[in-house]
C-alpha distance (Angstrom), angle and dihedral (degrees) to the residues before:
residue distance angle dihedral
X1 . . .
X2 3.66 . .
X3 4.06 114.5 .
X4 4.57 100.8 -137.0
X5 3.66 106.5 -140.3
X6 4.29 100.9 -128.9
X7 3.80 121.4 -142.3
X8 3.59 113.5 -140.3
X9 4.33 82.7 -116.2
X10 3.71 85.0 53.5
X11 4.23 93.9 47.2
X12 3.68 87.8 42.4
X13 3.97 96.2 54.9
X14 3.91 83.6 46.0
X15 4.11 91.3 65.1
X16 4.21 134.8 91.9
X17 3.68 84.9 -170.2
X18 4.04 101.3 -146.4
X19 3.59 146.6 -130.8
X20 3.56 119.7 166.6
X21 3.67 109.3 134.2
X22 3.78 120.0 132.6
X23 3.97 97.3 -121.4
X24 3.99 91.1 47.8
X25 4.15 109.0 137.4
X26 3.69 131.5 -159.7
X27 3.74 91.4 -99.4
X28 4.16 85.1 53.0
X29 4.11 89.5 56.6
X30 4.34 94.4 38.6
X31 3.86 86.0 62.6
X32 3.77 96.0 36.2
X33 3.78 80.5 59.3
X34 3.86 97.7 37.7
X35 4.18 80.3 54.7
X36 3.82 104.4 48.2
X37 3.96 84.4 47.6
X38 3.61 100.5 47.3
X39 4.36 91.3 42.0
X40 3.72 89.7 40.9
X41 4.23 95.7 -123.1
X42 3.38 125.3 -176.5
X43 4.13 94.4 -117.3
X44 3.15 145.4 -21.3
X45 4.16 113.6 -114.1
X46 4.30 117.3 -153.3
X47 3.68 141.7 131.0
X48 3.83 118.9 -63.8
X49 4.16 79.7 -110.8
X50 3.27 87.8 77.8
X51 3.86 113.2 46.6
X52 3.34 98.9 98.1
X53 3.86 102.5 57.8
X54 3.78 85.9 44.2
X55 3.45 90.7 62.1
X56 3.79 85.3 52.4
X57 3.75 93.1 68.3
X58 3.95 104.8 27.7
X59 4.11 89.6 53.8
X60 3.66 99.1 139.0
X61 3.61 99.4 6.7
X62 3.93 130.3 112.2
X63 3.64 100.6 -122.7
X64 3.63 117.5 116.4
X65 3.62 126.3 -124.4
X66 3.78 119.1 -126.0
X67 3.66 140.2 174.5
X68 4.12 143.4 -176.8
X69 3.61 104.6 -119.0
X70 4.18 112.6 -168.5
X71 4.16 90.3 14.5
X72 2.94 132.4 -168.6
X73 3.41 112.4 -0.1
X74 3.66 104.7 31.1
X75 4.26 96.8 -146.0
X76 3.79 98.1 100.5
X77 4.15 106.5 123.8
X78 3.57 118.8 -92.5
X79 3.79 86.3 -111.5
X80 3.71 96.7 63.2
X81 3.93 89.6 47.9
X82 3.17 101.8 54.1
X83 4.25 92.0 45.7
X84 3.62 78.3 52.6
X85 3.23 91.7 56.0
X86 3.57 97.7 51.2
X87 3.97 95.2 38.5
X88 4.04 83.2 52.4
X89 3.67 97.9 56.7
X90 3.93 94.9 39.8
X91 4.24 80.8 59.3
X92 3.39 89.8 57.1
X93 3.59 110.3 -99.5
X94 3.66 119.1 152.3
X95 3.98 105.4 -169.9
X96 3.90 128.6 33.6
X97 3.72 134.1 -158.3
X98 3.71 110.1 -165.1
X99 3.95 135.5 -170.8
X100 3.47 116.9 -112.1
X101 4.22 118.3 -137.3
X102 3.87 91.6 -107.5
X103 3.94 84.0 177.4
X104 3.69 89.4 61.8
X105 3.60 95.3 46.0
X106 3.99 99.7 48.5
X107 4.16 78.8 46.6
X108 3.44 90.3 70.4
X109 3.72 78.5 -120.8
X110 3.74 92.6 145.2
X111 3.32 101.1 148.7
X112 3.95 93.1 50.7
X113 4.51 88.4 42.4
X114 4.04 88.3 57.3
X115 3.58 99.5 44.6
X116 3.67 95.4 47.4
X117 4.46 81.3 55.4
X118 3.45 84.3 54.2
X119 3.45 109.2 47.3
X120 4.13 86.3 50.0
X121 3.73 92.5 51.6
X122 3.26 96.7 50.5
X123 3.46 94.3 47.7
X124 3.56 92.2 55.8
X125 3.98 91.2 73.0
X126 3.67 103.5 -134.8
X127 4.04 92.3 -40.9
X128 3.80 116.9 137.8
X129 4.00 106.1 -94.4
X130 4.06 126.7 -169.7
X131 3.65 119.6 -166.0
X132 3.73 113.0 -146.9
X133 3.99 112.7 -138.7
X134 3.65 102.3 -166.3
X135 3.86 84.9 -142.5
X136 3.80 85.9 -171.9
X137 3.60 94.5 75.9
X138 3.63 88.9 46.1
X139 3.79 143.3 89.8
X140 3.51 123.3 -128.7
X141 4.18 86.6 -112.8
X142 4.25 78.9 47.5
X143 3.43 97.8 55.7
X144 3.51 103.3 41.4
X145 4.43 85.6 52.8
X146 3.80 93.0 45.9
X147 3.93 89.6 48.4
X148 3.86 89.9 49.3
X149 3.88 96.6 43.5
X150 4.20 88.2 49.6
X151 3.41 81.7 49.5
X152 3.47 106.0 55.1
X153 4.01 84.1 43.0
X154 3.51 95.1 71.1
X155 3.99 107.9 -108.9
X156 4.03 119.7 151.3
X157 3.25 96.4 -133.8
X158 3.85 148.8 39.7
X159 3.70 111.7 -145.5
X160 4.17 119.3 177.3
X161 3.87 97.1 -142.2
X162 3.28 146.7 -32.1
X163 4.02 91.4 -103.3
X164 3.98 86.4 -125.4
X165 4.03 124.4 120.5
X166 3.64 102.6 -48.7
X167 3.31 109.1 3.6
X168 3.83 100.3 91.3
X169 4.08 141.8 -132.7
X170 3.64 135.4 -65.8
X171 4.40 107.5 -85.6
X172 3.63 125.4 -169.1
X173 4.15 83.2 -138.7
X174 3.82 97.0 47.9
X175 3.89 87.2 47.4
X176 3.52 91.2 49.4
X177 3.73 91.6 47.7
X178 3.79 90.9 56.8
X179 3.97 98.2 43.2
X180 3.40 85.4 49.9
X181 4.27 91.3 49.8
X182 4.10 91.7 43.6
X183 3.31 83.4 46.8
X184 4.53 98.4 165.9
X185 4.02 87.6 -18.8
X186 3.64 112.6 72.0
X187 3.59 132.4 10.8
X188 4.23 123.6 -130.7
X189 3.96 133.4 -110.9
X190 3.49 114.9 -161.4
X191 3.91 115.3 -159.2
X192 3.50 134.9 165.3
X193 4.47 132.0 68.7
X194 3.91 87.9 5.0
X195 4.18 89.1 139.0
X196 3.60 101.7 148.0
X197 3.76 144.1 29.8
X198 3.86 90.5 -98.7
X199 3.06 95.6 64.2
X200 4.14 102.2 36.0
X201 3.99 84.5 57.5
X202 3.85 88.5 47.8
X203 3.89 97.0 57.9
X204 3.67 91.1 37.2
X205 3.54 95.2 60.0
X206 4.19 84.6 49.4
X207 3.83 88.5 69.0
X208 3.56 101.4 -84.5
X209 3.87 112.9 134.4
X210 3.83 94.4 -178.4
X211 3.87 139.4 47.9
X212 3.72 130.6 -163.7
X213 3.50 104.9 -162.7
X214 4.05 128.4 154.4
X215 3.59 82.0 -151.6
X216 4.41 101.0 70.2
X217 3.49 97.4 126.7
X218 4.02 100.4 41.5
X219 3.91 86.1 44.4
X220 4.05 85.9 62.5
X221 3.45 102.8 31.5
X222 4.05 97.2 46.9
X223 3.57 91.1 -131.4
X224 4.23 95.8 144.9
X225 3.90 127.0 -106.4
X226 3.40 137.5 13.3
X227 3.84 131.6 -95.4
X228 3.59 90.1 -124.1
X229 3.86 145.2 -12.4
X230 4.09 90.6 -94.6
């Protein structure tokens, strides 16, 4: 397998640089904004809270708008998801990361995990969805049935976790799993410990074609660790 040799342009446009903590504050998401402009990220990655006053600063810019829908715990009812969903988009966002029911899936409540997926996708009207796995709760036989399942149910993309709590870090063999699941259907996220450029080139040449990472601008700057484990 040949190893690609990133530029820090091409790790940058690779990034949803990310903040999703609980105590974030409008002044947190202006220069989370003010950074995914001025580094030219893909997106920018926060709460649904906080769509609107993104959209304040990235009014005429390219960066993407993305939220966590169903984070971070994953056990909300299918209902509320999916009027999430719909409640996200009409805000404006134009990519969604959602928690998957691991509780379902560890169940063997397949039928119940899937449906849920598909419910949310189509719910999300044609936007780009990625279902995080929280492959840290999950067993390699796990991971490879919840990847399948989300799958079948329609998301875009693949992602391995949300890089929260349980939910584990970025591997070269769990992105590798998934690329090799998605196979020409979906694409892969990778979140979760990527802190430095390293690493982000690492998991990109795994598969992954995206990375949500708190740490964008310290990634492409080479200014050391991560703000947080996202």
């Amino acid at each position: 397998m040949t190893t690609k040799v990133y530029t820090v342009e091409e790790i940058a446009s690779k990034i949803q640089h990310t903040n999703v903590n609980p105590d974030v504050t409008k002044e947190d998401i202006k220069k989370l904004t003010e950074d995914c402009m001025e580094y030219k990220f893909d997106g920018v990655m926060l709460q649904p809270c906080w769509i609107e006053e993104a959209k304040k600063h990235l009014k005429g810019s390219d960066v993407k708008i993305c939220t966590a829908l169903g984070y971070p715990m994953g056990g909300s009812t299918t209902a509320t998801k999916v009027n999430e969903m719909r409640e996200v988009i009409e805000l404006g966002a134009e990519q969604v990361d959602f928690m998957a029911n691991i509780g379902f899936l560890k169940s063997g409540m397949y039928d119940e995990y899937r449906e849920e997926i598909a419910q949310i996708v189509k719910a999300a009207n044609g936007r780009v969805t990625k279902i995080m796995l929280e492959f840290g709760m999950l067993t390699q036989e796990e991971k490879r049935k919840a990847a399948e399942l989300a799958l079948s149910a329609g998301v875009t993309y693949l992602k391995n976790s949300s890089g929260w709590g349980k939910g584990g870090h970025a591997t070269v063999e769990d992105v590798q799993l998934l690329k090799g699941i998605a196979g020409d259907k979906a694409l892969v996220k990778a979140s979760g410990g990527i802190r430095d450029f390293e690493s982000a080139s690492t998991i990109l040449n795994a598969g992954a074609v995206l990375l949500g990472t708190s740490a964008g601008v310290k990634i492409v700057t080479g200014a050391g660790n991560a703000l947080s484990d996202y």
